[in-house]
C-alpha positions in Angstrom: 25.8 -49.2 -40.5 23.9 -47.0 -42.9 22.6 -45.4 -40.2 25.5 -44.8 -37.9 27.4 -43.3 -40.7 24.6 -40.2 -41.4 23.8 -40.0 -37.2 27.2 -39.6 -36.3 28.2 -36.1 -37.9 24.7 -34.9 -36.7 25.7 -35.6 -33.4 28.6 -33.6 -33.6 27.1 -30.4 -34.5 24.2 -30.8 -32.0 26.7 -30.6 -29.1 29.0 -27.9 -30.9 26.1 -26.1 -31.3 24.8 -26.6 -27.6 28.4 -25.7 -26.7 29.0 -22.6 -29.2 25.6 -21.2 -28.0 26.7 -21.3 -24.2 29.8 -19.8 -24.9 27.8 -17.1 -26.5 25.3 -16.5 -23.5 28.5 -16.4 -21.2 29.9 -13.5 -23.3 26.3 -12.1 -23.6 26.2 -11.9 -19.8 29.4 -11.1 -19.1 29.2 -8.0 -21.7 25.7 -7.2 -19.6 27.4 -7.0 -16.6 30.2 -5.0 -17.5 27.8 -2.2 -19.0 26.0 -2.4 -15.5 29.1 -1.3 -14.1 29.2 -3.9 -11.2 32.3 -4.3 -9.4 34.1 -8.0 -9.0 32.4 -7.8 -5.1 28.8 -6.9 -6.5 29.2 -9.9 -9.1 30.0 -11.9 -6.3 26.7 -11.2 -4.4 24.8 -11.1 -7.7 26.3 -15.2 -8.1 25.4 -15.9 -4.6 21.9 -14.4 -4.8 21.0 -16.6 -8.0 22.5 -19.6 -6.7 20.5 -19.1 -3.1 17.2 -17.9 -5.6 17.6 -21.1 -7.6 17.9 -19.3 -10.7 20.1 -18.8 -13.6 22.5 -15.8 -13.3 20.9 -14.2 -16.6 17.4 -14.4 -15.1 18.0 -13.3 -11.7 19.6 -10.0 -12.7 16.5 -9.5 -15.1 13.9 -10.7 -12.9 13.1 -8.6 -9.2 11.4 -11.4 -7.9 13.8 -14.0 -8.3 16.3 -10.9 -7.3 14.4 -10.9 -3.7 14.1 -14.8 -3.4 17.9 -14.6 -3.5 18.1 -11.6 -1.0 16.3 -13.4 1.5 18.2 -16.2 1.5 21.1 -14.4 1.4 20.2 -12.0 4.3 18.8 -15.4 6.2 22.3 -17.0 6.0 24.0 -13.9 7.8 22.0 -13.5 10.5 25.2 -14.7 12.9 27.5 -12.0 10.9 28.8 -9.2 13.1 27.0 -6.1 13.1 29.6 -4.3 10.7 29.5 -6.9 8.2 25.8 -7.1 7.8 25.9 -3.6 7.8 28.4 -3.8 4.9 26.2 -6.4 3.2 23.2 -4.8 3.4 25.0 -1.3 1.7 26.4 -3.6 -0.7 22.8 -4.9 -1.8 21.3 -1.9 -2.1 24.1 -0.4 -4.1 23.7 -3.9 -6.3 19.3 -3.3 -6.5 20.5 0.4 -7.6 22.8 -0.5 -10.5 20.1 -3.8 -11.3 17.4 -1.0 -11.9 15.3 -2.9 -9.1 15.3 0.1 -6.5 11.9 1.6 -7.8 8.7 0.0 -10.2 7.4 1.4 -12.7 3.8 3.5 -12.6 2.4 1.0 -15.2 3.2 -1.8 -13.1 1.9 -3.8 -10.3 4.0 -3.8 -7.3 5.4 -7.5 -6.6 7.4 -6.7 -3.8 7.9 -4.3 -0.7 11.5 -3.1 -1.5 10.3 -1.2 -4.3 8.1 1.2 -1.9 8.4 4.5 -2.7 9.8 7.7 0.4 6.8 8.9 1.7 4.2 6.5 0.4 1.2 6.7 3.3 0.3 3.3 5.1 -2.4 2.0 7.3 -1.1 0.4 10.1 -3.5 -2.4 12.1 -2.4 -4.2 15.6 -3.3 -7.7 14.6 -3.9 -9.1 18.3 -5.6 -6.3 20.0 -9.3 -7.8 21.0 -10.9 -4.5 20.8 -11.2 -2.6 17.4 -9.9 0.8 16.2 -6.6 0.2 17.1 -4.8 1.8 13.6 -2.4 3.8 13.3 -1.7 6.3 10.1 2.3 6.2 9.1 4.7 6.8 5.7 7.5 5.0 4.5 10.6 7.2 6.1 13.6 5.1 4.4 13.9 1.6 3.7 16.4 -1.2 2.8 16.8 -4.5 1.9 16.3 -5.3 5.6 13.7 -3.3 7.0 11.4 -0.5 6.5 11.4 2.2 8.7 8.2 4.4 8.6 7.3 7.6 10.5 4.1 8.2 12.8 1.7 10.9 11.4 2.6 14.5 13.2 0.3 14.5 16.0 -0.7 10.9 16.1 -0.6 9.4 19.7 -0.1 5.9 19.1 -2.9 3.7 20.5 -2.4 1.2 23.9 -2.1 -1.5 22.1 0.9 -0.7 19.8 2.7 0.7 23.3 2.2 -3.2 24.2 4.2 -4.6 21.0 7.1 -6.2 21.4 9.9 -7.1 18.8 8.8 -9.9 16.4 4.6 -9.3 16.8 3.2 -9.5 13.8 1.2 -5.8 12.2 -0.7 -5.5 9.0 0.0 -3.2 6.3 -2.0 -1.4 4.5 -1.9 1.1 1.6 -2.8 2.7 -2.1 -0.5 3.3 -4.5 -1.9 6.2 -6.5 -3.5 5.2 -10.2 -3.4 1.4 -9.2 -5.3 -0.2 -6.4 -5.1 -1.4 -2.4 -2.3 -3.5 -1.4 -1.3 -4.7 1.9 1.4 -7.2 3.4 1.6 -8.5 7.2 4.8 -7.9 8.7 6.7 -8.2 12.6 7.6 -5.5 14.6 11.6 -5.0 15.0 11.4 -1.9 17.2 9.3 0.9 17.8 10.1 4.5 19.3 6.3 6.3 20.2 6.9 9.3 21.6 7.4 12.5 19.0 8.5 11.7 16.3 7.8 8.5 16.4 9.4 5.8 14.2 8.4 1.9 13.7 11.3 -0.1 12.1 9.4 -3.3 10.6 10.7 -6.1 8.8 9.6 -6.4 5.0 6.8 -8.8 4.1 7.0 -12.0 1.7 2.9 -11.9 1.0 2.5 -8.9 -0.4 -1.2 -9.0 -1.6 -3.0 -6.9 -4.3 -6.5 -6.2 -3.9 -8.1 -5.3 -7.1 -11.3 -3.5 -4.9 -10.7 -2.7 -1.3 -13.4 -3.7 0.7 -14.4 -1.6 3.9 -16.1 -2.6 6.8 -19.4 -0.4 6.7 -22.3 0.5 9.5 -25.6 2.1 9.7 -25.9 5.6 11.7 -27.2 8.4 12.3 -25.3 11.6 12.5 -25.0 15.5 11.5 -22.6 16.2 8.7 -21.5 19.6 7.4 -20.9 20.1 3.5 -20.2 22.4 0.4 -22.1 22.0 -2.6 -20.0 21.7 -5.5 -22.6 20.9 -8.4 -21.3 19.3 -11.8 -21.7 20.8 -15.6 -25.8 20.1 -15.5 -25.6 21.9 -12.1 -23.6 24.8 -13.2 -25.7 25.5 -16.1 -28.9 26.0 -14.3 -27.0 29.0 -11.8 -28.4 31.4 -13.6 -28.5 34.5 -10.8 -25.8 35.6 -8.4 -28.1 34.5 -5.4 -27.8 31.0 -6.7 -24.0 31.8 -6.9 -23.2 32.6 -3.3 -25.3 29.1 -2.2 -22.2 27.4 -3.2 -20.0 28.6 -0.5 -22.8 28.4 1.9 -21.9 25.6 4.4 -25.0 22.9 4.4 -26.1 20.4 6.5 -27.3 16.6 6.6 -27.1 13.2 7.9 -24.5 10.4 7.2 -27.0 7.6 7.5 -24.2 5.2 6.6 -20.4 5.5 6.1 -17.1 3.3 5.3 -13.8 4.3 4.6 -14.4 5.0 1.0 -17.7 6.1 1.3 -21.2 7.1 2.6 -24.7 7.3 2.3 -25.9 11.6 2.8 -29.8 12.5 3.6 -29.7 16.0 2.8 -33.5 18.1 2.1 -33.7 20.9 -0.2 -30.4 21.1 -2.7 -30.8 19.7 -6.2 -27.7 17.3 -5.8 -27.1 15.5 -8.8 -24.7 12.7 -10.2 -21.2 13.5 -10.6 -21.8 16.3 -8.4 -18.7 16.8 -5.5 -18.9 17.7 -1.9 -16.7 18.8 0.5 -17.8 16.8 3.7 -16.9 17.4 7.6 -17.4 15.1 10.1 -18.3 16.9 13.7 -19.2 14.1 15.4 -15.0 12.5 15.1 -13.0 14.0 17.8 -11.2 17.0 18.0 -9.0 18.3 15.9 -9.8 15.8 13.3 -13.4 17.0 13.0 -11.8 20.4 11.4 -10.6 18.6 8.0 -13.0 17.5 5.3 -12.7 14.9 2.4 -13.9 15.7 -1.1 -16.9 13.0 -2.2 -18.2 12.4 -5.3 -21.8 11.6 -6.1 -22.4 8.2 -7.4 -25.6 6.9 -6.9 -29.0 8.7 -6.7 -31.4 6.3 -3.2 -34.0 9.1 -3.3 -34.6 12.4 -5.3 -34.8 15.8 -4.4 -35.8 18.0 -2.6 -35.8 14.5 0.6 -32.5 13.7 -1.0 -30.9 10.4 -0.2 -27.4 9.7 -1.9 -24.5 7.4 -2.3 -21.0 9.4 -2.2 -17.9 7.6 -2.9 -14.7 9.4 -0.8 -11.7 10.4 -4.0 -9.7 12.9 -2.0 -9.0 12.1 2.0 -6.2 12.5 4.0 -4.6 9.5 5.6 -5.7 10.9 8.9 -8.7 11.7 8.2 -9.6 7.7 6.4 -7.7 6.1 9.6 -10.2 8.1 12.2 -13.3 7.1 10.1 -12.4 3.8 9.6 -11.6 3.3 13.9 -14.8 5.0 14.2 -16.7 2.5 12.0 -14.9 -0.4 13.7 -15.9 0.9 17.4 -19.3 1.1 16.6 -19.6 -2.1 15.0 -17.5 -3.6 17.5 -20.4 -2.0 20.3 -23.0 -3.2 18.0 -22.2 -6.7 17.7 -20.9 -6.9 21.2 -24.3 -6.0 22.3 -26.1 -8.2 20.2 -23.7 -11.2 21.3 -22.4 -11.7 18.1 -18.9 -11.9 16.2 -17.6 -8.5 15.8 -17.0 -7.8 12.0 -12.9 -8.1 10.7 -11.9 -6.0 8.4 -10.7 -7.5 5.5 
């Protein structure tokens, strides 16, 4: 009896508590969404998201990844709406992801999904099913939606036989670097393509977007000429003492890239004092014409041999996305070649 008597008030207040603090997160996030601006229609679609994510309204509209769980499902559930009302959904979305803050990630953040790609970000494109190697293609994001991404072919890039063979719904690879973060890449299908100039490639967006905190390239051993300028560091600038030593720097130089990756090679050079931290601007003569013309800027990293028989490691910091996409089908040919000969599995690049 004692007992009941003292439980019973306590009781009370736990549920008028539970009760008064609903009410308040109700008027919290209604008082939210009215300072979004969203109309009646937008809170709609913002309800039917959260309900679809499996989330509570207050997270889902604070959240982007529960935001595109919902969106999925939503956009998964309307594929048998007529084209006008997708069409209408899809603005409506977009306008939603706008007003949500959700159309663009911060610089201090990791990307967590593919909506959030920036207009005129550079990707790698790979043919997943094509059994011979090289077959990438260089791109940027043109304009994208909740939908789809559309990207543009390089200028001048003819795409390769294999991606003239895709149909609708084969599955590409993605790849890409957002500047002052790291690699990331996602696998995606194929919703229409348009090759001749200027070609488009409408792709779908991809759930598994991966972040990879050190990209790995496939590498080879070879043996070819290279043409570079010499652009030495503080130490190196200190000891130019005459204006003979002067006019070497713009004198082009040559060596041999005795082993090379897409962010990187090994340089035999004989007879400049290259040091650490020291740059180069590097051509490559033996790529085909007219890609041969442009140069990347190198920096050195690693000292194999001293001079004046000079053996260094030079990591690749400024490249164009041409330029990266031709060395890294040349890399893949030859070790496609190599292992072909030798009877072995040709490498995959990770």
């Amino acid at each position: 009896m004692f007992i009941k008597i003292f439980t019973t008030p306590l009781l009370g207040c736990s549920r008028k508590l539970r009760w008064l603090k609903i009410r308040w997160d109700r008027i919290w996030l209604r008082q939210r969404l009215r300072r979004l601006g969203l109309t009646r229609a937008e809170e709609g679609i913002l309800q039917q998201v959260a309900w679809l994510a499996e989330r509570p309204l207050s997270k889902c509209f604070q959240d982007v990844d529960s935001f595109d769980r919902g969106v999925e499902r939503v956009l998964a559930l309307q594929q048998s709406a007529s084209p006008v009302e997708r069409v209408d959904l899809i603005r409506n979305l977009g306008t939603l992801r706008k007003k949500l803050g959700f159309n663009q990630a911060s610089p201090q953040t990791p990307l967590s999904s593919t909506r959030v790609l920036p207009s005129g970000q550079q990707v790698l494109l790979r043919c997943l099913h094509s059994p011979e190697p090289g077959h990438l293609l260089p791109a940027s994001v043109f304009m994208l939606d909740d939908e789809r991404i559309l990207l543009r072919l390089e200028a001048g890039e003819i795409p390769p036989t294999a991606f003239f063979n895709l149909a609708m719904g084969e599955e590409i690879k993605v790849e890409f670097v957002r500047v002052n973060d790291c690699a990331y890449s996602f696998s995606s299908k194929i919703a229409a393509i348009r090759p001749q100039p200027p070609g488009f490639l409408l792709i779908n967006h991809g759930p598994d977007l991966v972040r990879e905190q050190k990209r790995q390239y496939l590498r080879v051993d070879m043996y070819e000429k290279a043409h570079f300028l010499w652009i030495p560091g503080k130490s190196g600038l200190s000891q130019l003492e005459s204006e003979s030593s002067v006019k070497n720097l713009v004198e082009m130089r040559a060596g041999f890239i005795t082993n090379l990756s897409g962010g990187g090679m090994r340089l035999q050079v004989e007879g400049v004092n290259i040091q650490e931290d020291d740059w180069l601007e590097v051509y490559f003569p033996f790529l085909p014409a007219p890609i041969h013309e442009e140069s990347c800027y190198a920096r050195v990293v690693k000292i194999y041999a001293p001079p004046p028989q000079g053996i260094f490691g030079l990591e690749i910091v400024t490249i164009s996305i041409r330029l990266r996409t031709e060395i890294i089908r040349e890399v893949e040919r030859r070790d496609w070649v190599l292992k072909k000969a030798m009877g072995a599995q040709p490498s995959v690049n990770p």
